[in-house]
C-alpha positions as CSV (number, residue, x, y, z in Angstrom):
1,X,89.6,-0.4,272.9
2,X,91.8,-2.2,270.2
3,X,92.5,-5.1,272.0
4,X,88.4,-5.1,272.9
5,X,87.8,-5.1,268.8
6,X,90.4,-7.4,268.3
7,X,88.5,-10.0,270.9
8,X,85.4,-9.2,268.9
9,X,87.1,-10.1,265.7
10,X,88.5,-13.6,267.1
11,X,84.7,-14.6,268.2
12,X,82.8,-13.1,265.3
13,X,85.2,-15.8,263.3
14,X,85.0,-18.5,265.7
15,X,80.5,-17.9,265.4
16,X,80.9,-18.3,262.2
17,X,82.8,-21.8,262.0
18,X,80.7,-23.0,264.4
19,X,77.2,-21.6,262.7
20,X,78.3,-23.1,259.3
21,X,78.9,-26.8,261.2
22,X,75.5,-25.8,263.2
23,X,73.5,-25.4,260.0
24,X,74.6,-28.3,258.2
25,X,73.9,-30.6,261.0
26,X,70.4,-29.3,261.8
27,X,69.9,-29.4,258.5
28,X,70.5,-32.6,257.2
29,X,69.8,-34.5,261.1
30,X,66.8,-37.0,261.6
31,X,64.7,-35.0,264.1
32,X,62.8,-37.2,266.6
33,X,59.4,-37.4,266.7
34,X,57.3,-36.4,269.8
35,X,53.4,-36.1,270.0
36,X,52.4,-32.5,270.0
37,X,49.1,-32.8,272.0
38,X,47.8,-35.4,274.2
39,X,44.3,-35.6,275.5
40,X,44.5,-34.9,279.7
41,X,40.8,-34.4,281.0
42,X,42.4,-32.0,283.2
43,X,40.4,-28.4,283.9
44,X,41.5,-25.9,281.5
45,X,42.3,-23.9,285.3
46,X,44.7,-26.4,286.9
47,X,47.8,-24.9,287.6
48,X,49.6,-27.1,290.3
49,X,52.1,-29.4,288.6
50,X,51.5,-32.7,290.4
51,X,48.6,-33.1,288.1
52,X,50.5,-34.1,285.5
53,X,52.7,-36.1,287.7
54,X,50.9,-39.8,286.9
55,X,50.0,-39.0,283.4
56,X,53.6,-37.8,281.8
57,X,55.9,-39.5,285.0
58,X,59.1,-39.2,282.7
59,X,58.2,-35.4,282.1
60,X,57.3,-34.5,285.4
61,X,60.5,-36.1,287.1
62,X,62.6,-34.0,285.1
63,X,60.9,-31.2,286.0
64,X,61.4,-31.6,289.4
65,X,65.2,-31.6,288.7
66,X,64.8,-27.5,288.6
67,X,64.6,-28.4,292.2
68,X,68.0,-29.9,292.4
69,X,70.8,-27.4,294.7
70,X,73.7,-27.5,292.2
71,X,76.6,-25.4,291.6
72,X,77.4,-24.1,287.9
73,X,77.8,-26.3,285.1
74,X,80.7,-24.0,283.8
75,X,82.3,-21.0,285.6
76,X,79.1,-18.4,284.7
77,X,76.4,-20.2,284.7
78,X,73.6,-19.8,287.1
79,X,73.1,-21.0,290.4
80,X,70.5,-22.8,292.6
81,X,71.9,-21.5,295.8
82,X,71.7,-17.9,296.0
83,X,74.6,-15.3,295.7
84,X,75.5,-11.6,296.1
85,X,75.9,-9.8,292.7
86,X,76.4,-7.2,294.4
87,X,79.5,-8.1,296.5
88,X,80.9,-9.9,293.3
89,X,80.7,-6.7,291.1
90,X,80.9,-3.5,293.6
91,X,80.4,-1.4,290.9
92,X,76.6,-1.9,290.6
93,X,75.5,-0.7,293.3
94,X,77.4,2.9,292.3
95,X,75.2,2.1,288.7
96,X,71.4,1.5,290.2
97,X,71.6,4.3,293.1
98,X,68.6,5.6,293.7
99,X,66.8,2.2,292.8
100,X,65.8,-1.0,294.6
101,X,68.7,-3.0,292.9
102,X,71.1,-1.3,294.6
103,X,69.7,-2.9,298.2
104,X,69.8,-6.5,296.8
105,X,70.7,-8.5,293.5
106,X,71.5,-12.4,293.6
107,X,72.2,-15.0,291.2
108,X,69.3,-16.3,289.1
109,X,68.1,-19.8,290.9
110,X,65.7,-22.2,289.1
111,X,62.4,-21.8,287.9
112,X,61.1,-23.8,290.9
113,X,62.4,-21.3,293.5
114,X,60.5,-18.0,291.7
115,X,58.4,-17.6,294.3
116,X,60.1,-18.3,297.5
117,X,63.0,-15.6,296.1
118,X,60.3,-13.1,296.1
119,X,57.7,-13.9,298.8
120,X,59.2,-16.5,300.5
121,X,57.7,-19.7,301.6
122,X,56.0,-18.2,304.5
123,X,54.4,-15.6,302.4
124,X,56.3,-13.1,303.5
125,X,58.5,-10.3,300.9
126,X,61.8,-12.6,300.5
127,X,63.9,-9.6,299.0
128,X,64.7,-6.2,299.7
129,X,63.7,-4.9,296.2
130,X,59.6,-6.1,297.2
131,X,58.4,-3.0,299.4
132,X,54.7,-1.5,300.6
133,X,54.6,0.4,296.5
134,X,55.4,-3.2,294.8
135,X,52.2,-4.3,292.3
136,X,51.0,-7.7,290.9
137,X,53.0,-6.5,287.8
138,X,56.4,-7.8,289.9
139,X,54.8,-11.4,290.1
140,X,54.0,-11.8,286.1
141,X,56.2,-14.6,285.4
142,X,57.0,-15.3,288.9
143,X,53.8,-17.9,289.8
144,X,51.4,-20.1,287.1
145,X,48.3,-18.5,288.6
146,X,48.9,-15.5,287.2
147,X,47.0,-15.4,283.4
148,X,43.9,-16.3,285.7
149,X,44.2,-13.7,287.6
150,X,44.9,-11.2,284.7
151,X,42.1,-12.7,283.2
152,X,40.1,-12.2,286.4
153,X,40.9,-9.1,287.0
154,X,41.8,-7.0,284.3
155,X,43.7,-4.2,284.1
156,X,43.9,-4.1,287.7
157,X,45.9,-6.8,288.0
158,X,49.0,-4.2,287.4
159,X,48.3,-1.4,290.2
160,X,47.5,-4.3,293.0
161,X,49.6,-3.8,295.6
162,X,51.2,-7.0,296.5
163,X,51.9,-7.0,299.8
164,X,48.2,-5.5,301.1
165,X,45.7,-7.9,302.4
166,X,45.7,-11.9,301.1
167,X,47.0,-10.5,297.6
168,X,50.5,-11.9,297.7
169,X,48.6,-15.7,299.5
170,X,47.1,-15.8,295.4
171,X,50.4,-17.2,294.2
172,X,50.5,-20.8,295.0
173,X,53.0,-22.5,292.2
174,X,55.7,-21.4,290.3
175,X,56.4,-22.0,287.2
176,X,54.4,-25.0,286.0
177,X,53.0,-26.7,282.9
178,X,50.2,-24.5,282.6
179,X,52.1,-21.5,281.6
180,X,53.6,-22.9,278.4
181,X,50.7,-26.0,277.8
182,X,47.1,-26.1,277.2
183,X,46.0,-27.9,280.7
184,X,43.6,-30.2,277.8
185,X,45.6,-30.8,275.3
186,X,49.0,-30.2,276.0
187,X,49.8,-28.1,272.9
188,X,52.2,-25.1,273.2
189,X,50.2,-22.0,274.6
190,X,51.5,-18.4,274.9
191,X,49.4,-17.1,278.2
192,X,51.1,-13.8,279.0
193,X,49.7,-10.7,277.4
194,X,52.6,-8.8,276.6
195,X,54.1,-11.3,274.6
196,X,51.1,-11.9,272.2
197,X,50.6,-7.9,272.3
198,X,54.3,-7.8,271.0
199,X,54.0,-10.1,268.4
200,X,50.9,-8.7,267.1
201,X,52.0,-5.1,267.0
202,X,55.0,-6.4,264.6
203,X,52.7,-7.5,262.7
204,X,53.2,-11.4,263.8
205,X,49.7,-14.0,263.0
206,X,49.8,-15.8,266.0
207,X,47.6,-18.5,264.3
208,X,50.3,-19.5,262.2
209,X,53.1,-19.4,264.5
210,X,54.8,-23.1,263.9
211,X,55.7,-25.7,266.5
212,X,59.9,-25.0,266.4
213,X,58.8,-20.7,267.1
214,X,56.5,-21.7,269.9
215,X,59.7,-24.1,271.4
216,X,61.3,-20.7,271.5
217,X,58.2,-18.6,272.7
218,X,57.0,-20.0,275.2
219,X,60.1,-19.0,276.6
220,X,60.1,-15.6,275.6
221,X,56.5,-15.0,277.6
222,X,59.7,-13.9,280.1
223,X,62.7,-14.1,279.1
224,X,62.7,-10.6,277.7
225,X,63.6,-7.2,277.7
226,X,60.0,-5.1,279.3
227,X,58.8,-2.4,281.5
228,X,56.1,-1.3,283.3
229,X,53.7,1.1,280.6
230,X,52.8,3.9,282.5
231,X,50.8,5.0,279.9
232,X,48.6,1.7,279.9
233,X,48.3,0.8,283.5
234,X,51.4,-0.2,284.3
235,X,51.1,-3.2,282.0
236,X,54.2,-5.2,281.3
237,X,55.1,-4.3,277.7
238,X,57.9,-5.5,275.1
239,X,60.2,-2.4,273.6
240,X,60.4,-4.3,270.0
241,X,58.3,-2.6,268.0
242,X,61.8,-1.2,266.3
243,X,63.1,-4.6,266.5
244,X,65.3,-6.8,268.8
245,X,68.6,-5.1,268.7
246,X,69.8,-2.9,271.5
247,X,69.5,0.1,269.7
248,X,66.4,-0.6,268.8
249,X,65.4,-1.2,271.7
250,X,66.7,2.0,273.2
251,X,64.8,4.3,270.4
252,X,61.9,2.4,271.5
253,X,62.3,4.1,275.1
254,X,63.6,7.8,273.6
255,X,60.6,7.7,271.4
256,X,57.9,6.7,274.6
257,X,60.6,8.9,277.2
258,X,60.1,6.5,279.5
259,X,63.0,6.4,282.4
260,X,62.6,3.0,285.3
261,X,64.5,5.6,287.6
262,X,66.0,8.8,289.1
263,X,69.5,8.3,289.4
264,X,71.1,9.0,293.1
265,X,74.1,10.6,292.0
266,X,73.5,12.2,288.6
267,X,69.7,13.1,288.6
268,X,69.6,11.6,285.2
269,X,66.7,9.6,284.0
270,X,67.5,5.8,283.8
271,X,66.7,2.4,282.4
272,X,66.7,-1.0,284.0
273,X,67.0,-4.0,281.7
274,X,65.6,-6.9,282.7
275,X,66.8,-10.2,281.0
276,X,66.5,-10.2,277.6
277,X,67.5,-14.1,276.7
278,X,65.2,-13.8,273.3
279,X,66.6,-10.8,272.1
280,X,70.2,-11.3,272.3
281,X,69.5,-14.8,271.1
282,X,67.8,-13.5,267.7
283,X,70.7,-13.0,264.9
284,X,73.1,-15.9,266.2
285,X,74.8,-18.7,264.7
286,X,72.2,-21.0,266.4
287,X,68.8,-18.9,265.9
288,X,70.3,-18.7,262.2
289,X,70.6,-22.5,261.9
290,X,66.8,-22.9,262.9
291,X,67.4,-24.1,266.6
292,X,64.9,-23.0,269.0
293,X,65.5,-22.5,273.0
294,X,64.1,-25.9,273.4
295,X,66.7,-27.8,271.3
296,X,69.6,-26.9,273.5
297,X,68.0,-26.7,277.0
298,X,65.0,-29.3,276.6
299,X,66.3,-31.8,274.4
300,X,65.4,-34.9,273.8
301,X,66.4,-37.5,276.8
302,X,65.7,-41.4,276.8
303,X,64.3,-42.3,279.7
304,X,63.9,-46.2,280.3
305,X,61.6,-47.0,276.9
306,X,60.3,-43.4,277.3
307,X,61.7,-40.4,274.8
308,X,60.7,-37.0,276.3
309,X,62.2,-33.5,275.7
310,X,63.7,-32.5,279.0
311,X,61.7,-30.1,281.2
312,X,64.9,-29.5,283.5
313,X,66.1,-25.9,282.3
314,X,69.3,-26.0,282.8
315,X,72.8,-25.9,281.3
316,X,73.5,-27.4,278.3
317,X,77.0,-28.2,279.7
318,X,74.7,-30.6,282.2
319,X,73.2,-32.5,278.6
320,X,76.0,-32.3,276.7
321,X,75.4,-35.5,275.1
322,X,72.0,-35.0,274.3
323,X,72.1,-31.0,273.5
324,X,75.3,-30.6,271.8
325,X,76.3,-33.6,270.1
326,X,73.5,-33.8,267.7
327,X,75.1,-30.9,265.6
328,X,78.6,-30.9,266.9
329,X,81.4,-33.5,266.8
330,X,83.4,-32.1,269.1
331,X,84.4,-33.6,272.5
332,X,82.8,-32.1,275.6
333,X,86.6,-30.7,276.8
334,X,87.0,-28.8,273.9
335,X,83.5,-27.9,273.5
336,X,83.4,-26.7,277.3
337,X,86.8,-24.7,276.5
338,X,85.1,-22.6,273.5
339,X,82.3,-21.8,275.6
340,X,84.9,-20.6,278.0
341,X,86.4,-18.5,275.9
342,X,83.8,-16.2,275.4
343,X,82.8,-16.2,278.4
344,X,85.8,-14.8,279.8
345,X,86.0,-12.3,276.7
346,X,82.4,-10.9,277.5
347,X,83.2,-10.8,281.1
348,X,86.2,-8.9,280.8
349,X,84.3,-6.3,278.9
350,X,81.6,-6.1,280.8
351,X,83.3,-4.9,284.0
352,X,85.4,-2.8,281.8
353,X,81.8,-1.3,280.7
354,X,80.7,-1.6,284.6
355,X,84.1,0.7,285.4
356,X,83.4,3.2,282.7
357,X,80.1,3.8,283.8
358,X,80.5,4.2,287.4
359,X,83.4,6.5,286.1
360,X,80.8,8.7,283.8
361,X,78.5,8.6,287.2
362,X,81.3,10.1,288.9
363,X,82.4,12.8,286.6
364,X,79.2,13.4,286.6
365,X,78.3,13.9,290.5
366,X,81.5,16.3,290.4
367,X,80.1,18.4,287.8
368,X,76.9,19.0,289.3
369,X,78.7,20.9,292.6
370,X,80.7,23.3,290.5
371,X,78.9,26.3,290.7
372,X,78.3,27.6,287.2
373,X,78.5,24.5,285.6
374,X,77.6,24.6,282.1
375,X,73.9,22.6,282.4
376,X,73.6,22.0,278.6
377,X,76.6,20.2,278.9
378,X,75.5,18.1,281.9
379,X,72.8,17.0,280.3
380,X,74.4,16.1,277.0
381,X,76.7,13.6,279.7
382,X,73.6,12.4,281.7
383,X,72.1,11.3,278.1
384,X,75.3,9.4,276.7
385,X,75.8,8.1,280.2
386,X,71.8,6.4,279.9
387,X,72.6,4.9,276.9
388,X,75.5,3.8,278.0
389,X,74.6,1.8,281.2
390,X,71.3,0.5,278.9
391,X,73.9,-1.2,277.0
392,X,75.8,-2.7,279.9
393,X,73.0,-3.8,281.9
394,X,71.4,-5.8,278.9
395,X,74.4,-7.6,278.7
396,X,74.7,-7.9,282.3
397,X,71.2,-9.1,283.2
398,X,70.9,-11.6,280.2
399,X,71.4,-15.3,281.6
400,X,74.4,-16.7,279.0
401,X,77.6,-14.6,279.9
402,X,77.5,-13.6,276.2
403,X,77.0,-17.7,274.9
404,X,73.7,-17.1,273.1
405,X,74.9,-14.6,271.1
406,X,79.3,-13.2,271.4
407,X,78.7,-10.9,268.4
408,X,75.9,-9.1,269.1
409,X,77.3,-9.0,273.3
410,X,80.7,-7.6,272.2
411,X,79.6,-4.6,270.0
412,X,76.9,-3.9,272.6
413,X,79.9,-3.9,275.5
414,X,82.1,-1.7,273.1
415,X,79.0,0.8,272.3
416,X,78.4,1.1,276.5
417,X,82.2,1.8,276.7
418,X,82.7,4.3,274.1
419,X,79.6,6.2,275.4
420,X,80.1,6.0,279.1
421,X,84.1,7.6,278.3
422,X,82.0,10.3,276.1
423,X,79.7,10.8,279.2
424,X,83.0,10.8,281.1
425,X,84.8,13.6,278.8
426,X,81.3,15.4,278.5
427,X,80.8,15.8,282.7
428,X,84.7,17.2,283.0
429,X,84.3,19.8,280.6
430,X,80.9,20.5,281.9
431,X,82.1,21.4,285.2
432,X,85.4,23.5,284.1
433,X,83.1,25.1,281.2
434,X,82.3,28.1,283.8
């Protein structure tokens, strides 16, 4: 646990040198200037992305580069071709027993390749996690027809089986220009529910929402932290009415009791995070400085005579030039070695958080068959051990390998540790407590 606050220390001071050179450079650089609408003539319903192919050529062909089978930019990034979590962290499938995760979990692929990762190309379920009880709600950022079909269907939309009838043959693109532009116009649009719901419950006027938050919102339409609302028909919903920090988050959930699952092994009631990109990125050295999402993965590209921001989501790593050097002088080595360095810091401590969890889960199951166990105390280990695996698993399932915000990932990582030992300590006593 020292060394693990002594690694925190080392990056909190390194996110601050390189905040304080982030700040000034945003600050005092000449942004370019790009044309925040454009009259289309397209329907307001078109969805496919070939419409826009002949009116914005440059845009479109660096969309299509989401298409692209590449390896990792860096050592963590994500992948295009598709890989076992599972076999490369053994541990999780101890952590999500009892839930579909636990029968399949891959590497994230591109945007274009949402929907043949969960129905497949032939319209079939493409992953073992999609079964007979899997709604609509599972496809809400997975295809661009779905804010018709909400629209079109209401509240229905969530308790829809997917796989009965032609439902699942309703999802024709993925991810497409629709989803983050007015079909018209092309201004910035937020056309998930949830996300507007969210905002508006903090108290957010989404009528004065400026062009550098949307660059970053239109992202976080699903690139979040959510769950399924039981108590409002299974709609996807955003846990930040406390805020945007894990434990927020987490008394968000104790105050609603929601659980995702029944744990296998302990019976305890747990929580599955999702991805939560925004969150983690609010507080950092680069949210701080005023940078969006867009100004690091859709920056500004020259092509031919033709200036367009970038609409292949990718790497920074894989734009260096254009992403990175605008703020930071560095050379691409050295720049590539930081980002290296936390990595590997955050990934150490998230299998050391991964360990001390399956351990609590353990203790845990042994506690349970000692006849006479002391029950308070087993459920005083099942709560610190939910808590616990919350923490890891929102640093696990977000996309950066702690990049988009080392601070914040290393003291959630240390908080998942020091609970899952408590949960640990708590299950042993419990089952010699007779």
């Amino acid at each position: 646990m020292k060394r693990l606050w002594t690694i925190i220390g080392g990056v909190v001071l390194g996110v601050a040198i390189v905040g304080g050179g982030a700040f000034y450079a945003v600050s005092t650089r000449e942004v370019p200037v790009e044309k925040a609408s454009a009259a289309t003539g397209l329907p307001m319903t078109t969805t496919d992305p070939a419409a826009w192919k002949n009116i914005f050529p440059a845009h479109y062909d660096s969309y299509m580069k989401n298409a692209q089978m590449l390896e990792p930019a860096l050592k963590y990034a994500s992948s295009e071709k598709k890989k076992s979590r599972l076999e490369q962290f053994p541990y999780m499938t101890t952590l999500w027993n009892g839930m579909a995760f636990s029968k399949e979990y891959n590497e994230a692929r591109g945007h274009l390749f949402v929907l043949d990762d969960v129905i497949g190309g032939n319209g079939t379920a493409a992953t073992k996690r999609i079964g007979a009880a899997t709604n609509l709600t599972c496809m809400y950022c997975k295809s661009a027809e779905v804010p018709q079909l909400i629209e079109k269907m209401g509240n229905s939309f969530y308790n829809t089986k997917l796989l009965e009838g032609n439902n699942k043959d309703q999802f024709v693109h993925p991810v497409s220009c629709s989803d983050c532009h007015n079909p018209d116009t092309m201004e910035l649009r937020i056309t998930r529910p949830a996300l507007k719901e969210a905002l508006t419950r903090q108290g957010v006027s989404l009528q004065y929402l400026t062009r550098q938050e949307m660059r970053s919102l239109v992202c976080a339409q699903c690139h979040v932290e959510y769950y399924f609302n039981p108590k409002d028909a299974n709609k996807v919903t955003f846990p930040w009415d406390n805020g945007f920090e894990p434990e927020e988050m987490y008394a968000y959930y104790q105050k609603q009791g929601f659980s995702d699952f029944k744990h296998g092994l302990t019976e305890g009631q747990m929580l599955k995070a999702q991805h939560p990109e925004y969150e983690m990125f609010q507080g950092s050295a680069h949210q701080k400085a005023g940078l969006s999402c867009a100004d690091c993965h859709m920056p500004y590209m020259k092509e031919g005579t033709t200036k367009i921001s970038s609409h292949w989501w990718t790497s920074p790593m894989r734009t260096f030039t254009e992403s990175c050097t605008t703020c930071h002088k560095e050379s691409q080595e050295e720049m590539e070695s930081r980002v290296l360095h936390t990595q590997d810091r955050v990934k150490e401590g998230l299998d050391r958080a991964g360990r001390a969890n399956e351990a609590a889960i353990k203790a845990i199951e042994a506690a349970k068959a000692v006849a006479g166990v002391d029950t308070k105390m087993l459920d005083e280990a099942r709560a610190l051990h939910r808590e616990a695996q919350f923490y890891w698993d929102l640093g696990s399932a977000e996309n950066s390998m702690g990049f988009h915000n080392p601070q914040k990932f290393l003291e959630t990582i240390a908080d998942s540790i020091d609970l899952a030992r408590q949960a640990e300590v708590k299950a042993i006593q419990a089952g010699a407590k007779k």
